[in-house]
C-alpha positions in Angstrom: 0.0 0.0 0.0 1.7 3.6 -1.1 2.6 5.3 2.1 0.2 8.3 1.4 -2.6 5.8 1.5 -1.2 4.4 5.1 -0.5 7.6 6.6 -4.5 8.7 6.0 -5.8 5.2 6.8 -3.9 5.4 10.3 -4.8 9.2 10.7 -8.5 8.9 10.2 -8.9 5.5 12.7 -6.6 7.3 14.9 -9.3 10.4 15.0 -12.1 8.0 15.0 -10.3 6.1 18.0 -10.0 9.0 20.7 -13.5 10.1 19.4 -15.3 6.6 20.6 -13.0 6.1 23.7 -13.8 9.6 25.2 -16.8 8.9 27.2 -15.9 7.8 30.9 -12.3 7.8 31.1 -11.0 7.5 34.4 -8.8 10.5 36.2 -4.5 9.2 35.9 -1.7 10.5 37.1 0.0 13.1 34.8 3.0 11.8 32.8 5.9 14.0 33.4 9.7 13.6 33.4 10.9 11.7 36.4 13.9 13.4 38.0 16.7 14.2 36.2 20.2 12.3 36.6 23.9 12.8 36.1 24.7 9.9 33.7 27.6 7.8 34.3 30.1 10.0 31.5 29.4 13.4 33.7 27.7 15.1 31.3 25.0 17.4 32.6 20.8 16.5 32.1 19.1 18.9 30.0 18.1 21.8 31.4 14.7 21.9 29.7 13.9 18.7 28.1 12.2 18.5 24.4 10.6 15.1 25.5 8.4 14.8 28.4 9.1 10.9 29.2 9.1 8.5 33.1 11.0 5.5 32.9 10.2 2.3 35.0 11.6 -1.4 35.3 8.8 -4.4 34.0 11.4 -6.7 35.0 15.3 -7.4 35.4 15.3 -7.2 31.2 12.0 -5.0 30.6 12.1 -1.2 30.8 9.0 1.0 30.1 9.0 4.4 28.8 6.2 6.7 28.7 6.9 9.6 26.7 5.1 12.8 24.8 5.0 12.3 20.7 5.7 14.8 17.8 5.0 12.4 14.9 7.7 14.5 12.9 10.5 12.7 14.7 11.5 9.3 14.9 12.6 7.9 18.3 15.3 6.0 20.2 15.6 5.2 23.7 19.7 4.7 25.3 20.7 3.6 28.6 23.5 4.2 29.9 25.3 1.1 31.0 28.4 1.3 33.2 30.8 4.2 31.3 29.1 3.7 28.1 25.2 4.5 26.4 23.9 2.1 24.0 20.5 2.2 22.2 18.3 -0.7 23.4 16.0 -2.6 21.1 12.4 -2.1 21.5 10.0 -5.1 22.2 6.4 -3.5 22.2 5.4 -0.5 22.0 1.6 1.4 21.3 -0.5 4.3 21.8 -2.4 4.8 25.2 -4.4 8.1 25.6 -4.5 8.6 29.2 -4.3 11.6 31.3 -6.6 13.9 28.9 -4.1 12.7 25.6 -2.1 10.4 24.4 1.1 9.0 25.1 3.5 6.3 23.6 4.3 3.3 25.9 8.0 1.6 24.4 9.6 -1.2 26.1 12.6 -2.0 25.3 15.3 -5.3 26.2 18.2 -3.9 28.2 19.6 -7.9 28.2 20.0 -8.1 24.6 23.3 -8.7 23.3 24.2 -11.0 26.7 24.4 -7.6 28.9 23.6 -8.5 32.3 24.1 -4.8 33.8 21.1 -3.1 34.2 20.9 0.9 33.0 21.7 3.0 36.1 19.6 5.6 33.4 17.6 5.7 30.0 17.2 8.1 27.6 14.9 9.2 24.9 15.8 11.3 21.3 14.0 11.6 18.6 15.6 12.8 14.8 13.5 15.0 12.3 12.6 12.4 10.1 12.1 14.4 6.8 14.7 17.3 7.9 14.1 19.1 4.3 10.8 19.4 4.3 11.2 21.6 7.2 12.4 25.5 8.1 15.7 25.5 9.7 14.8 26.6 12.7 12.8 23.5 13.8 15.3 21.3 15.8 16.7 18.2 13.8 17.1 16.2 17.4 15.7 16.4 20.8 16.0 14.9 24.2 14.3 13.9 27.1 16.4 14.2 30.5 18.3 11.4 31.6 15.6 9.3 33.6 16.2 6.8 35.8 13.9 3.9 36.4 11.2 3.3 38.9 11.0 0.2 40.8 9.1 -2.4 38.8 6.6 -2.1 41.6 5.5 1.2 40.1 3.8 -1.5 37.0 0.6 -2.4 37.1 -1.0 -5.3 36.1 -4.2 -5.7 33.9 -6.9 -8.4 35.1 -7.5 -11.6 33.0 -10.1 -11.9 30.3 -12.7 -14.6 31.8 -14.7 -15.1 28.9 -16.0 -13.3 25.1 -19.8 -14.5 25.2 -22.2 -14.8 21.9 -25.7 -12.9 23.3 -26.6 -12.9 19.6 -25.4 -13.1 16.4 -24.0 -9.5 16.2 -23.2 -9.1 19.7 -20.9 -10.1 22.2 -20.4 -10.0 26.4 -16.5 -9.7 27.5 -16.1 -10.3 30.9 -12.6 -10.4 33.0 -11.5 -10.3 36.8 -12.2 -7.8 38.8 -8.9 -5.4 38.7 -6.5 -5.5 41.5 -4.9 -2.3 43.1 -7.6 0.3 42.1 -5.7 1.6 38.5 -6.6 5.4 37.6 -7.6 4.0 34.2 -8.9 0.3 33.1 -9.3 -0.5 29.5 -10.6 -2.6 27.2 -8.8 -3.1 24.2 -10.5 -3.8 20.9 -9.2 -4.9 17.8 -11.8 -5.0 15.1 -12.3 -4.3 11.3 -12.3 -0.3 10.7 -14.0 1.5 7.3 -11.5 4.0 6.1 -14.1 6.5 4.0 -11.2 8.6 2.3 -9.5 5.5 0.9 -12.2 3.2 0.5 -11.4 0.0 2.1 -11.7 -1.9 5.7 -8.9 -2.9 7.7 -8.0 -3.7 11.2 -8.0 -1.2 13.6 -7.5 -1.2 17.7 -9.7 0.6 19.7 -9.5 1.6 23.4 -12.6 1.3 25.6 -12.2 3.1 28.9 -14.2 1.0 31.3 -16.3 2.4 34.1 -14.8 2.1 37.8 -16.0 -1.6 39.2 -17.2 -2.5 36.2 -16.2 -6.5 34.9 -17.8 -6.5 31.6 -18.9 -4.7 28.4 -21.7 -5.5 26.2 -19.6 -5.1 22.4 -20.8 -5.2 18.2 -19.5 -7.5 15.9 -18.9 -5.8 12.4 -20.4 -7.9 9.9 -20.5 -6.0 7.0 -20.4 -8.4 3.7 -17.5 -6.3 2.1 -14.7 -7.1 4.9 -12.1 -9.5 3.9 -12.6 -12.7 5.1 -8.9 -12.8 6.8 -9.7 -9.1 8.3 -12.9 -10.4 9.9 -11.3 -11.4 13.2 -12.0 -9.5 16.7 -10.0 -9.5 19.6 -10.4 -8.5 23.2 -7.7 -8.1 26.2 -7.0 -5.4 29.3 -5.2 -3.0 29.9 -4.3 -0.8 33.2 -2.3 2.6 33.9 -1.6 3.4 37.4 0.6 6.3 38.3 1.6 7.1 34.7 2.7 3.9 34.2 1.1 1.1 31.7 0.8 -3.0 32.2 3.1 -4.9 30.4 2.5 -4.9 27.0 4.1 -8.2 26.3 2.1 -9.7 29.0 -1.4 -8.9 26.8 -2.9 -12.1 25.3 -5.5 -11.6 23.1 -9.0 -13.2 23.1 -10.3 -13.5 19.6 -13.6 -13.9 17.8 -15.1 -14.7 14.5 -18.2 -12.8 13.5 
């Protein structure tokens, strides 16, 4: 598919997404920059970062970064490991609006590569992407401070799925657990077909349902229509938590799926 064609697909679903989850999202805790740190080479943290990031540990190889987004730059995150920074590989990341917008949630592998010394800090920068389509005076890299990472203690952890129920043909009953450690925000995520009206076509699309508090299950519509491609039918379900700023482990979401 020509990139134009992607870029509007994943614009308009991206509109249509924030526009459906609105209603009854839960208060969070604001994401901001957790404090900054001397990294291990002595050179100063930013006095005023470009990139409004927190850091936390999933587990002894798992980091998660929460971070603001300007989708004209592409992003790394480093950690700075014993005297040297090296970039770490990413292992999920998505899109979470939280907090009255949205955020990206990265996680990257601090172990790959056989290193067994955990990041005493990370950091985020991001590169212009298309540097001459833009003036000069718009900054080709930015930076978040040096951040270094909460306890994994600070990560929640999104309740099981218990089961995806037919109440008719069209519609469907997801029910999980009852969440532990009252998050700020419980979600269920949705992935489903999605009409793009500018380009004409359907295609998958994930949705985020912000669940009412003490609530264990949500009434959901299968699309059906007769023009979706048979191997685009699919729908899936799973949870998702943010407590503090922080996200559950992305890696740790299995997906509960459905044929209309």
């Amino acid at each position: 598919m020509p990139s134009r064609i992607a870029t509007t697909i994943a614009t308009c679903a991206l509109g249509l997404g924030a526009l459906v989850s609105g209603a009854g999202a839960a208060a969070a805790a604001p994401v901001g920059p957790a404090a900054p740190v001397r990294p291990a080479d002595g050179a100063p943290a930013s006095l005023q970062s470009a990139i409004n990031a927190r850091a936390a540990a999933v587990d002894r190889c798992s980091y998660q970064v929460v971070r603001s987004d300007d989708s004209r730059y592409v992003y790394s995150v480093s950690g700075v490991i014993g005297a040297g920074t090296r970039e770490l590989p990413i292992q999920k990341e998505d899109f979470v609006r939280f907090s009255g917008g949205w955020h990206k949630v990265v996680q990257v592998d601090a172990c790959a590569g056989g290193q067994g010394q955990a990041p005493s800090a990370l950091r985020v920068t991001g590169k212009l992407e298309n540097p001459e389509g833009y003036d000069p005076s718009v900054p080709r890299t930015i930076r978040s401070d040096y951040l270094k990472p909460a306890a994994s203690s600070v990560i929640p952890k999104a309740p099981a799925l218990t089961s995806v129920d037919r109440l008719d043909t069209a519609n469907v009953r997801v029910t999980w657990k009852p969440a532990q450690g009252n998050p700020d925000q419980l979600m269920l995520m949705e992935r489903k077909p999605f009409y793009s009206s500018e380009v004409g076509i359907w295609h998958p699309y994930t949705f985020q349902r912000d669940v009412p508090v003490g609530a264990t299950s949500m009434d959901r519509k299968l699309e059906r229509h007769r023009d979706i491609p048979p191997a685009e039918r699919t729908h899936a379900y799973w949870m998702r938590v943010v407590k503090d700023g922080f996200v559950s482990d992305l890696r740790a979401e299995t997906p509960t799926t459905v044929e209309p």
